[in-house]
BAMAR-610917 format. One record per residue (C-alpha): residue in one letter; y, z, x. Coordinates in nm, 3 decimals, decimal comma. Last residue first. Layout:
% BAMAR-610917
{site A {Y Z X}}
...
END
This chain:
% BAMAR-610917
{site X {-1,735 0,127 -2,324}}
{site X {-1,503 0,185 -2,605}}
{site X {-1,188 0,297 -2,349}}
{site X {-0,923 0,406 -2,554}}
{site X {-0,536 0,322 -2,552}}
{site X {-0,283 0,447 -2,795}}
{site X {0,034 0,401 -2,947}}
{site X {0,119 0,025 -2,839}}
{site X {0,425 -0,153 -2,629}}
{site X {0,342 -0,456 -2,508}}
{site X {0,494 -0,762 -2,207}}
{site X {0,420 -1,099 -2,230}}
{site X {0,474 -1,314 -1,876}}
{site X {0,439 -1,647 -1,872}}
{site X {0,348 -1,841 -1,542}}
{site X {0,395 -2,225 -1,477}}
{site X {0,109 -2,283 -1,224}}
{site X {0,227 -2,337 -0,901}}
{site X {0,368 -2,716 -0,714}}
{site X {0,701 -2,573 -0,556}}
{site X {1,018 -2,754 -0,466}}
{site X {1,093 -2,863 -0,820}}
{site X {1,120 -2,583 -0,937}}
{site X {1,020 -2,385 -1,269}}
{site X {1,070 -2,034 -1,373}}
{site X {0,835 -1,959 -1,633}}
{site X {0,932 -1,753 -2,016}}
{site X {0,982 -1,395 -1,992}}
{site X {0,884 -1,182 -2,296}}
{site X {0,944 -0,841 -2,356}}
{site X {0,872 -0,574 -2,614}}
{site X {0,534 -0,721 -2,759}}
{site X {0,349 -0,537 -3,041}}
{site X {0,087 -0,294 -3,001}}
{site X {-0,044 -0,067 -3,265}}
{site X {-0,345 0,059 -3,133}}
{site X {-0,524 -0,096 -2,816}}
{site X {-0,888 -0,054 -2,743}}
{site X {-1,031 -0,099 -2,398}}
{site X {-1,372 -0,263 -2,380}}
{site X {-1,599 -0,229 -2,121}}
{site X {-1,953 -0,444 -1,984}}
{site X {-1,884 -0,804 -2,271}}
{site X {-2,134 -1,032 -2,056}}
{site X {-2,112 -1,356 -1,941}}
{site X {-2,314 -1,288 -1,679}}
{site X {-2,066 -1,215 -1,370}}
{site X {-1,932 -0,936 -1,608}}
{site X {-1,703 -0,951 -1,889}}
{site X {-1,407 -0,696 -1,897}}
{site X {-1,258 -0,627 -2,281}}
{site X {-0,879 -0,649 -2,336}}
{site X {-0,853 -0,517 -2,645}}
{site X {-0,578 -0,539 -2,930}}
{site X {-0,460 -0,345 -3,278}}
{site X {-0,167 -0,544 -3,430}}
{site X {0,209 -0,496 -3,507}}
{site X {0,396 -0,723 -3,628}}
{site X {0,640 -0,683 -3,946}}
{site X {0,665 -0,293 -3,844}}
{site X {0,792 -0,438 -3,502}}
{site X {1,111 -0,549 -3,586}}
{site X {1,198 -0,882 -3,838}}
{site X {1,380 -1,182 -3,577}}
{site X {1,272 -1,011 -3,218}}
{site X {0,916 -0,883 -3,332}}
{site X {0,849 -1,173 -3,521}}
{site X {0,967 -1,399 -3,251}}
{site X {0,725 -1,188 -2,982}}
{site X {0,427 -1,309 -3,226}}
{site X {0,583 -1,654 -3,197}}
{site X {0,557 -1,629 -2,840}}
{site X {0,234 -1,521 -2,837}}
{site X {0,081 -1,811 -3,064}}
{site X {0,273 -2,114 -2,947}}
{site X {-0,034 -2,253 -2,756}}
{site X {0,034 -2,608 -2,600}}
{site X {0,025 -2,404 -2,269}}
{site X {0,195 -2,154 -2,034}}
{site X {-0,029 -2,015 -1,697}}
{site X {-0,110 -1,614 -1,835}}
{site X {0,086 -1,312 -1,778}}
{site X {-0,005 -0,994 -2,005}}
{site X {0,186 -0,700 -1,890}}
{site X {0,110 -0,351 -2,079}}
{site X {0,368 -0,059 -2,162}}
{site X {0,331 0,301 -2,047}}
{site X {0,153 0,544 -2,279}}
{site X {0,292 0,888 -2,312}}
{site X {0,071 1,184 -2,428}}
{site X {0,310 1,503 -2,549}}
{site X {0,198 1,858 -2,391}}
{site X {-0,108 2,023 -2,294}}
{site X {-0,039 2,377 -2,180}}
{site X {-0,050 2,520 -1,816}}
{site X {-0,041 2,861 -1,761}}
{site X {0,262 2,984 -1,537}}
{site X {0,219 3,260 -1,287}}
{site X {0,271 3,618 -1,229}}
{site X {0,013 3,718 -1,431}}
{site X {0,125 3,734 -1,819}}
{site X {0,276 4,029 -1,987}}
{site X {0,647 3,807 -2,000}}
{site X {0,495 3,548 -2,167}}
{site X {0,444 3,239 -1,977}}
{site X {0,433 2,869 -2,007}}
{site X {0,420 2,532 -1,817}}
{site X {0,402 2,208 -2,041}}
{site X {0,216 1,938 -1,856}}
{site X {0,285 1,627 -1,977}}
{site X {-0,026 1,344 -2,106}}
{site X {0,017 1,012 -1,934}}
{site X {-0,118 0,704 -1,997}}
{site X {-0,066 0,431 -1,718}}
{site X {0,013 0,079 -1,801}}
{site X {-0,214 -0,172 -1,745}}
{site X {-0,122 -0,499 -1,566}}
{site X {-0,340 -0,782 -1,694}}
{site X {-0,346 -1,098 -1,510}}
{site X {-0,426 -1,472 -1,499}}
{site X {-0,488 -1,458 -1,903}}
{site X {-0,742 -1,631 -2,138}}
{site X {-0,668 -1,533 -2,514}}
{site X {-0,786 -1,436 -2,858}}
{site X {-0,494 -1,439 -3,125}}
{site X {-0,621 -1,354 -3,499}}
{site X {-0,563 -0,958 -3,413}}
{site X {-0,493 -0,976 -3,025}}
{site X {-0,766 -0,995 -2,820}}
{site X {-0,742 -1,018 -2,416}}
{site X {-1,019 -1,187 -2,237}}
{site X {-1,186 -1,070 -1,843}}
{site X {-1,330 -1,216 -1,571}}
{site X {-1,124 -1,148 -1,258}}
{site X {-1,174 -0,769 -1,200}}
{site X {-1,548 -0,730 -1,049}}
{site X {-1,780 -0,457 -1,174}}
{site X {-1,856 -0,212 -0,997}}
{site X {-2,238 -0,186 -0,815}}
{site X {-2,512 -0,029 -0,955}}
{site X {-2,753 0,040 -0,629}}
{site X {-3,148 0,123 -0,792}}
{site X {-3,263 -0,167 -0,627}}
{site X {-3,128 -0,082 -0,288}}
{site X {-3,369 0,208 -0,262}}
{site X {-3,675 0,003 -0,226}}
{site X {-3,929 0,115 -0,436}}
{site X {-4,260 0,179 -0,300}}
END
């Protein structure tokens, strides 16, 4: 007899995860996705029913925050350099953030195209506090799939 617990597939949790970023493959304390979007365009002709059909419209995709404890590493802040000194057509790159389970294990991807980073925030520091020093990078892209 099979017990029906065995057959239970739970979620996966949110805390082990890696962010890759063309050559740049990173550990960070927190990824904020932003939400895509496609408008609804409303539309009648004047034989229709007396309501509006709805029509797919433009698909937005709101930027991503990357924060991550600052180290030695110099790699995201001199992609955000290239952005600020030459514009983004000098650096943009495809990304995913892929989820890894309690195994080790790659379980989703999501697939970035054409990001490039719009904001970055260095720490604040005081000396009243003992936290991790906290960077923030934030993207832009034009597109977002789920591969898994």
């Amino acid at each position: 007899m099979t017990d029906k617990n065995d057959s239970r597939i739970d979620p996966y949790r949110n805390f082990r995860f890696r962010v890759e970023a063309g050559d740049i493959t990173a550990g960070f304390s927190e990824v904020i996705f932003g939400s895509a979007i496609t408008e609804v365009i409303e539309y009648r002709e004047g034989n229709d029913p007396p309501h509006t059909r709805k029509l797919s419209g433009l698909t937005r995709y709101g930027t991503i925050q990357l924060k991550r404890g600052i180290t030695d590493s110099m790699d995201l802040y001199n992609w955000y350099r290239t952005i600020a000194d030459e514009g983004a057509g000098a650096g943009r790159r495809n990304m995913s953030i892929v989820l890894i389970d309690e195994n080790g294990n790659d379980k989703a991807r999501w697939n970035i195209e054409n990001a490039w980073p719009t904001r970055y925030d260095p720490p604040d520091f005081s000396a009243l506090e003992s936290r991790v020093a906290i960077e923030l990078l934030e993207i832009a892209h034009e597109g977002l799939r789920r591969d898994r």
